[in-house]
N, C-alpha and C positions, 0 to 999 in steps of 0.2 A: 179448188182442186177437182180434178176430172175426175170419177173412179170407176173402173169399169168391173161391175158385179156377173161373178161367172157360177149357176146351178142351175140342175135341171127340175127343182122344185119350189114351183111360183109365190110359193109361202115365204121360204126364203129368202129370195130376193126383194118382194115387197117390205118384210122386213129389214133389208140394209136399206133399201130406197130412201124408205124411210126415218131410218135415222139417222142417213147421209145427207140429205136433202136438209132433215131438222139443223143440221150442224153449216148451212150453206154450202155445201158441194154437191157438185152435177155427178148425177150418174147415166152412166149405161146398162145394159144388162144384156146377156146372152144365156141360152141355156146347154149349151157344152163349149167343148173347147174349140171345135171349128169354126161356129159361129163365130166366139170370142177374137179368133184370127181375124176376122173378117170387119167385123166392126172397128177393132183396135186400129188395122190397117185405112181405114178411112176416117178415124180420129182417136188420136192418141192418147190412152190416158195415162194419169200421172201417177199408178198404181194398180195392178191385177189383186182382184180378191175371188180366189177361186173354190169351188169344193172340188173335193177329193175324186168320186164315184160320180160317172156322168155317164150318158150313152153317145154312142158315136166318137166323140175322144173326150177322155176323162181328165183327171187335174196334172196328174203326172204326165201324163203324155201332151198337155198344152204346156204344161212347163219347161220341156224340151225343146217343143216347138218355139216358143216366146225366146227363150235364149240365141236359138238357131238362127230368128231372125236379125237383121243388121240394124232393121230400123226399132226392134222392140227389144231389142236384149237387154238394153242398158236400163229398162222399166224394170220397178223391182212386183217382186211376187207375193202375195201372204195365201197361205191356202187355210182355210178356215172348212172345219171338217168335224161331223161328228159318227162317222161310220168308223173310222180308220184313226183308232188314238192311240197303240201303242210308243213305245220309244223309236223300235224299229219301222213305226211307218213317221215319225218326224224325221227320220236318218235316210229311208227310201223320197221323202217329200226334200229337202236338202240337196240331197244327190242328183237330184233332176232338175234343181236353181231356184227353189223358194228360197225367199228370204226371212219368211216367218212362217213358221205354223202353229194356228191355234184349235184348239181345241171345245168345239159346240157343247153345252151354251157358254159367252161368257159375258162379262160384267159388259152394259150396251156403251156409259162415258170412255170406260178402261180400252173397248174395243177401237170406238173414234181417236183415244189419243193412239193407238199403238198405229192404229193404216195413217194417221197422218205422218207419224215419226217416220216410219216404213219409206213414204213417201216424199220425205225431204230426203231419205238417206243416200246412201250409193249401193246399186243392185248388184249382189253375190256375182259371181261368176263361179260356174260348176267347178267341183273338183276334179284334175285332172286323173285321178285312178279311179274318178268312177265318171267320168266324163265321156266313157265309149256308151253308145244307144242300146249295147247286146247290152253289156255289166247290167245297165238301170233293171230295161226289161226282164233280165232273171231273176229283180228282185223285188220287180213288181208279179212277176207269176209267181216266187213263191209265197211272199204275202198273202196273195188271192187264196191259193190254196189251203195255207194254214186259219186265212177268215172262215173259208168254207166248212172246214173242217171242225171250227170253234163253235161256226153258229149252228151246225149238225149235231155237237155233240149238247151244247145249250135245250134245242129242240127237242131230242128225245129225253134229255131232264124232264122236261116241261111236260114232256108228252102230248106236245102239240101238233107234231106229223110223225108220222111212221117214219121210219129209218129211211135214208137215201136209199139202200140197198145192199145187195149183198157186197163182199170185200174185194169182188174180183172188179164190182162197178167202179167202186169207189176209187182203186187201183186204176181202173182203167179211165176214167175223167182226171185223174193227174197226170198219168203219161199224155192221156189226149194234147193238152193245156201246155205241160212242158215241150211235146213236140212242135206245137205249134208255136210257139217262143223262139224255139229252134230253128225252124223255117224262115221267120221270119229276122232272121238277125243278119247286120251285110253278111260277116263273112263265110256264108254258106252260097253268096251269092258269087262272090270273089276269089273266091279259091278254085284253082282250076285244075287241080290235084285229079285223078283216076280213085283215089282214100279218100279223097275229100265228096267227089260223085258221088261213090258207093254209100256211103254215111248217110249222103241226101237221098238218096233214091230207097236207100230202106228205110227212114224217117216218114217219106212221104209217103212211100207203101203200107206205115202202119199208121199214120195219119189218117188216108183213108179208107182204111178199115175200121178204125175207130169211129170216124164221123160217121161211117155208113151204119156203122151197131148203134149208135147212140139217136141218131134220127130215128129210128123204127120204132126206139121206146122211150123215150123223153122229149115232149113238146115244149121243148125251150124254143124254139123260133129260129131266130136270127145268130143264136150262140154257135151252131154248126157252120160256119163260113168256109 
């Protein structure tokens, strides 16, 4: 059995390596989702094992992708994750075409028989009500949001960082995030509506207003795109 291992933390991976390899199966390994495209497409494995939270494209959005393909969709999915373990994010992980999700750490035989089974099985096909790319996406940014927001209030428990900021911030990086979801969904592309314009053009006029406040004072990087 082929397996091709998808995270962007080297520890991780070496650990399936390895105890895919102990079990006589070949692995691959990429460290996000676009590589994983990439490899997959020039040899196919008989199984995706993905994490959740990746940089560049993460698990949910290689999940959609993998479906979308002709030549991959019919591979099934398991997304193995220990960032992202509510019910609602196995039901967001689902909705984008895994066929299993588990939950880090677990049992290392229990894991080898489940990606085998996985892998003889037959691959989900998405739900058609949640099968449109906007539905996923709103429900992967609100997730984000509600993590953020979890591991904020976790944090000042702790009192291991000072507050994100004041309420108008905090307010203001959800609308940021939501707009940007917005943006990027087809049918703001495809509606050629004069309502439909207007919508977009004050989305994107508060878009970048937002990015332009938010660069000046938080050195996130690459998050302002």
């Amino acid at each position: 059995m082929r397996v091709l291992v998808v995270d962007d933390a080297e520890e991780n991976r070496y650990v399936l390596q390895v105890l895919l390899e102990g079990h006589d199966h070949q692995v691959d390994h990429a460290e996000n989702g676009r590589e994983a495209l990439n490899i997959a497409r020039l040899a196919k494995p008989d199984v995706l094992v993905t994490d959740a939270t990746m940089p560049i494209m993460g698990g949910f959005e290689l999940c959609r992708s993998w479906k979308a393909d002709k030549d991959l969709g019919k591979i099934p999915i398991i997304m193995y994750t220990a960032t992202l373990t509510e019910p609602s994010d196995e039901k967001l992980a689902l909705a984008s075409g895994c066929d299993r999700f588990i939950i880090k750490p677990y049992d290392p035989i229990e894991l080898i028989r489940v990606i085998e089974s996985v892998a003889k099985g037959t691959a989900s096909e998405i739900p058609e009500e949640v099968m449109h790319p906007a539905v996923v996406s709103q429900m992967y940014t609100d997730r984000l949001i509600k993590k953020l927001e979890q591991n904020q209030l976790k944090l000042e428990k702790e009192r291991c960082l000072p507050p994100l900021g004041p309420p108008w911030l905090v307010e203001g990086l959800q609308k940021y995030f939501r707009t940007r979801s917005r943006l990027s969904q087809p049918r703001w592309r495809q509606e050629g509506s004069r309502g439909s314009y207007n919508v977009q053009t004050n989305d994107r006029q508060q878009y970048s207003a937002h990015r332009d406040i938010f660069r000046s004072i938080l050195p996130w990087g690459g998050v302002w795109s």
